[in-house]
MARNU-601358 format. One line per field, with one value per residue (C-alpha): residue in one letter; z negated, x negated, y negated. Coordinates in nm, 3 decimals. Layout:
<vexvexs>
code <- c(A, ...) $
Z <- c(Z, ...) $
X <- c(X, ...) $
Y <- c(Y, ...) $
</vexvexs>
This chain:
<vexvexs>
code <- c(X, X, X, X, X, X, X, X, X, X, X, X, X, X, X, X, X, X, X, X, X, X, X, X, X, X, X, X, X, X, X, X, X, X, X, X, X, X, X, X, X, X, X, X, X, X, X, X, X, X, X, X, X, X, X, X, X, X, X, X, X, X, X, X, X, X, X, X, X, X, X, X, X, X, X, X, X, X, X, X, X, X, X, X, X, X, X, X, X, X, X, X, X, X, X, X, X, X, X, X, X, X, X, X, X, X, X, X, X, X, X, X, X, X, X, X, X, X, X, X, X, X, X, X, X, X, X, X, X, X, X, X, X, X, X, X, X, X, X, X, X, X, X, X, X, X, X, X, X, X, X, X, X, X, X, X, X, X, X, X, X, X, X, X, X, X, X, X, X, X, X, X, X, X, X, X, X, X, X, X, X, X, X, X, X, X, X, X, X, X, X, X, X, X, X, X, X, X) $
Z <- c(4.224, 3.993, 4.218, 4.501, 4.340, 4.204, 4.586, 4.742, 4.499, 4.490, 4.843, 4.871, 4.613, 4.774, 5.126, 4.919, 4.768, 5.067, 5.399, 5.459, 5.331, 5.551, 5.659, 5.351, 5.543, 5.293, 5.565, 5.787, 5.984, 6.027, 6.143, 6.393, 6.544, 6.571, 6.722, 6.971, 7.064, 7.076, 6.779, 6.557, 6.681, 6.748, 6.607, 6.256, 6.218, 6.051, 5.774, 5.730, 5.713, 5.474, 5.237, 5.240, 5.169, 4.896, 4.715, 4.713, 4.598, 4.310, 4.174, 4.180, 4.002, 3.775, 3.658, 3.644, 3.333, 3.202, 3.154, 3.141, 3.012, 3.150, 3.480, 3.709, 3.998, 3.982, 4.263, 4.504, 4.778, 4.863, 5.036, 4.907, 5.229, 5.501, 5.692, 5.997, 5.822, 5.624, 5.917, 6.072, 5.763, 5.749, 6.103, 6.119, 5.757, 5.902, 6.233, 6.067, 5.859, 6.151, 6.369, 6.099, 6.046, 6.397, 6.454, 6.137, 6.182, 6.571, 6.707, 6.686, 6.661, 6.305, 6.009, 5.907, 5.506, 5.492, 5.589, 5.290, 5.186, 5.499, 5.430, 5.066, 5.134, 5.403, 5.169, 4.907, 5.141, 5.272, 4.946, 4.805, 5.086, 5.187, 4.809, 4.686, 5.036, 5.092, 4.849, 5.100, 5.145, 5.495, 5.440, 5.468, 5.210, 4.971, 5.011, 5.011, 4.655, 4.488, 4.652, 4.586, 4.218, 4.204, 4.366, 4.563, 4.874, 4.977, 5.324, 5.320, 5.726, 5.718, 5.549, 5.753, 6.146, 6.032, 5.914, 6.246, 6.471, 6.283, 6.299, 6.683, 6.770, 6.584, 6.706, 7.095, 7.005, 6.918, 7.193, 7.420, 7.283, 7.193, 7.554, 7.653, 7.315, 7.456, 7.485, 7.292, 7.074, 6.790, 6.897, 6.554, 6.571, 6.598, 6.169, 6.104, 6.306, 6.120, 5.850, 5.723, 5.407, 5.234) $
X <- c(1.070, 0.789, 0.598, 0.608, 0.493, 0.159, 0.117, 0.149, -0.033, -0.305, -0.348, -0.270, -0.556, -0.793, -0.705, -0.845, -1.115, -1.353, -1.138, -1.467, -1.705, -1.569, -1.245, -1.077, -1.082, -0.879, -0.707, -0.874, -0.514, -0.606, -0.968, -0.889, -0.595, -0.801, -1.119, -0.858, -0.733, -1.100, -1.059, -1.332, -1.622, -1.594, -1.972, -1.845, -1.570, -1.696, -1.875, -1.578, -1.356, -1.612, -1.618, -1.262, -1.196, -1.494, -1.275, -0.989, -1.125, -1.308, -1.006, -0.809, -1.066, -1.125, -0.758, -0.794, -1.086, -0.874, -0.549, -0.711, -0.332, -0.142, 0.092, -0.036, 0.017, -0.168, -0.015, -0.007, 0.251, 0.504, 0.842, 1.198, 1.313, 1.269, 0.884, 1.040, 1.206, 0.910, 0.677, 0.917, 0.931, 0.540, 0.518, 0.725, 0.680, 0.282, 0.359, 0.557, 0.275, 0.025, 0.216, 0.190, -0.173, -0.260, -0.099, -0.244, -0.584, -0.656, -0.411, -0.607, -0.239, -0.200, -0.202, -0.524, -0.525, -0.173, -0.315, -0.345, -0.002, 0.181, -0.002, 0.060, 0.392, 0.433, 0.304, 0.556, 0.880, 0.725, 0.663, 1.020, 1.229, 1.024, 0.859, 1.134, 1.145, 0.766, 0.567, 0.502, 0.155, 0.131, -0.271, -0.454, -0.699, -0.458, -0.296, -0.630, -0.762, -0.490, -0.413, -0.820, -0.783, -0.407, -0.450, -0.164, -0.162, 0.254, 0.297, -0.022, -0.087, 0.234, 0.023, -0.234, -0.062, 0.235, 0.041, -0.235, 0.054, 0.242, -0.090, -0.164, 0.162, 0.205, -0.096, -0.004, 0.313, 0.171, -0.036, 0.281, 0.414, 0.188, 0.110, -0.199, -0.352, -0.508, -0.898, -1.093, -1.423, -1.155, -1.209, -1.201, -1.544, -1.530, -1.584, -1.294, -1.055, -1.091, -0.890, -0.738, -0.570, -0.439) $
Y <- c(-6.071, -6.102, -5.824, -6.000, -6.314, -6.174, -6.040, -6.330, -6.563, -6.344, -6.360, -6.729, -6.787, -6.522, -6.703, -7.027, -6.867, -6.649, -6.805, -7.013, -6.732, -6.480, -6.563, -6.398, -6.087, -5.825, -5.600, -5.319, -5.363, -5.724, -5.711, -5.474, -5.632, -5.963, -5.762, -5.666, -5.972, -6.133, -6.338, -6.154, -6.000, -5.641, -5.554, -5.646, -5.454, -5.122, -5.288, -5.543, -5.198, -5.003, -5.331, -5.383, -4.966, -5.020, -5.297, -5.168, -4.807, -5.004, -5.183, -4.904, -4.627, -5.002, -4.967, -4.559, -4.646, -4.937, -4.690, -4.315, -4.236, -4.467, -4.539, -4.236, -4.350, -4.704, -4.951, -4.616, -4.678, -4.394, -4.444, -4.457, -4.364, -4.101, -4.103, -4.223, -4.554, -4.625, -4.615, -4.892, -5.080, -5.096, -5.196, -5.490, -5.605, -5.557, -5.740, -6.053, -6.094, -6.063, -6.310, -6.585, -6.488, -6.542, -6.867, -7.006, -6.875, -6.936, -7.180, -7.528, -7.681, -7.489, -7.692, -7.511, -7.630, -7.465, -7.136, -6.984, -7.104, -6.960, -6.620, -6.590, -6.716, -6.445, -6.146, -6.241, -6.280, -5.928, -5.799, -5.881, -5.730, -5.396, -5.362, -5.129, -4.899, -4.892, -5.039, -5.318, -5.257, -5.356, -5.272, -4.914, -5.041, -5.142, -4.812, -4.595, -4.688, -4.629, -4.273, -4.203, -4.319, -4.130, -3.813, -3.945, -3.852, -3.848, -3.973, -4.190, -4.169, -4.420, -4.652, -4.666, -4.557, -4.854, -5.144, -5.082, -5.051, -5.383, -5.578, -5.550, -5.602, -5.944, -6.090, -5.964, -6.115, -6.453, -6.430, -6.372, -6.710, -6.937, -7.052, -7.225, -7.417, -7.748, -7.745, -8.004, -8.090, -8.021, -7.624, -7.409, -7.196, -6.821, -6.801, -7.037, -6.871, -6.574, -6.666, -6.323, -6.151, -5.843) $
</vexvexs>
């Protein structure tokens, strides 16, 4: 429980904090799946990717210096469960998240000061049902630094082939069912619908 708090708060507050810097963009998974909808321009998406992969690397070989002796594997994310049922775990945990992402980030109907609230919110309900099969990580990046700073490498492809998969399917999903969003002056500009997260 207390996991999946600090996930989701720290997102939530992250969300708060860079969302109108550069749309809190945390989550290779993320960026893509919006470059692939058309809701983030496609031209930014390497260095977006290498930035995110740089921060996460950082923090990870951070802790690594902080706790030369301590717990080895620092945050990396391996499954509980057979390849196959982790992969499926990380894709809909991935695409649940993505879905609420999407309609709080580009839907003009979206309660847009709430965003950071549904996403953090989202992480932690995430967090607390797939944490113990998966290490919920629902982000390569998040997955990557830790492995780097580790050495632990065990089933990592799942973490990056299940949250890519999860994220393009949530936001073709909200895409599927959000319908036609009413066109107006009050139109959300192409930075501000870019709100993203872990």
């Amino acid at each position: 429980m207390g996991v999946a708090l600090v996930f989701g708060l720290v997102i939530m507050a992250m969300v708060f904090a860079t969302g109108h810097l550069s749309g809190a963009h945390l989550n290779p998974a993320v960026t893509l799946a919006f470059a692939l909808t058309r809701h983030f321009p496609s031209r930014d998406v390497v260095a977006y990717v290498m930035a995110q992969v740089g921060g996460a690397t950082v923090a990870a070989l951070c802790l690594r210096a902080a706790w030369p002796d301590g717990p080895g594997d620092l945050g990396a994310t391996v499954p509980s469960v057979g390849a196959g049922g982790a992969l499926l775990y990380e894709l809909l945990l991935t695409a649940v998240l993505m879905f609420v992402i999407t309609a709080v980030a580009t839907d003009v109907r979206a309660v847009g000061s709430g965003a950071a609230l549904a996403i953090g919110g989202t992480v932690a309900l995430d967090a607390l049902f797939g944490g113990p099969v998966t290490g919920a990580s629902m982000n390569p990046a998040r997955s990557f630094g830790p492995a780097l700073a580790a050495g632990e490498w065990q089933d990592f492809w799942i973490y990056v082939a299940g949250p890519t998969a999860g994220a393009v399917v949530g936001a073709l999903a909200y895409q599927l069912v959000r319908g036609q969003a009413p066109p107006g002056p009050e139109e959300r500009t192409e930075r501000e619908t870019c709100i993203v997260l872990r």
